[in-house]
C-alpha positions in Angstrom: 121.5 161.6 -24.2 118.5 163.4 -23.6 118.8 164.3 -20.2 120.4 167.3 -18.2 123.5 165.7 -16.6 123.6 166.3 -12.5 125.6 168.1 -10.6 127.6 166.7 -6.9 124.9 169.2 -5.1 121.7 168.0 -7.3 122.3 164.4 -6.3 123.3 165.5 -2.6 119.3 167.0 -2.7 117.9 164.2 -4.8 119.4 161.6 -2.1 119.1 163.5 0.8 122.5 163.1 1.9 125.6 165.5 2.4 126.9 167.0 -0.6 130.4 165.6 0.8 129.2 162.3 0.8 128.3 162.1 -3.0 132.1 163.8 -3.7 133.3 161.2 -1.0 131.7 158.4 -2.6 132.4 159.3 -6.3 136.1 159.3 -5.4 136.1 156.1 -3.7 134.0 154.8 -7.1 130.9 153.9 -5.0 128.7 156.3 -7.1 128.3 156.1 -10.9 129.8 159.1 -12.8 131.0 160.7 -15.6 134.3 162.4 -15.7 134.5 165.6 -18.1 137.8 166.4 -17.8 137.9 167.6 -14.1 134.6 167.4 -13.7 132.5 164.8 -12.2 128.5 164.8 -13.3 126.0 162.1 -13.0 123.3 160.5 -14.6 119.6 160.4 -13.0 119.1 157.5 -14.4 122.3 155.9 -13.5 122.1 157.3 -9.9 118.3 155.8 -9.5 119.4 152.7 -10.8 122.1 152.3 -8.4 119.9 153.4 -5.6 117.5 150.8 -6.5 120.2 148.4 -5.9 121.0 149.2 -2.8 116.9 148.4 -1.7 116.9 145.9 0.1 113.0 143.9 0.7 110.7 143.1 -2.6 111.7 143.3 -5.9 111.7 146.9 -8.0 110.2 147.6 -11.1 113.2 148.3 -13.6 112.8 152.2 -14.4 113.6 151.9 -18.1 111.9 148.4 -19.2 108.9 148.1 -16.7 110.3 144.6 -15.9 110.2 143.2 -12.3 113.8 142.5 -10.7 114.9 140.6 -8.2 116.8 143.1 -5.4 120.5 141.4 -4.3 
């Protein structure tokens, strides 16, 4: 891993939403995380990727391959 990992706040910013929703949501399991012990931190990558599942319309370009994906 290459990547700095995100904090509850940094994602809060990064999808301009309440930092109690992203501690809400990783509780509930809705958000990908990793636990460190009693931490909680996230992955940009698996944070963009989820929010790129949640798009509804066209398809998305895959952020890693380049590929075009269908949206569910």
């Amino acid at each position: 891993m290459t990547e700095r990992l995100l904090t509850a706040k940094e994602v809060a910013e990064l999808l301009s939403v309440p930092e109690s929703w992203v501690r809400e949501a990783t509780r509930e399991g809705r958000l990908p995380f990793l636990a460190l012990g009693r931490y909680r931190r996230y992955e940009r990558y698996a944070i963009e990727s989820w929010l790129a599942a949640k798009r509804g319309g066209p398809p998305t370009t895959d952020l890693r391959s380049g590929r075009i994906r269908a949206c569910d």
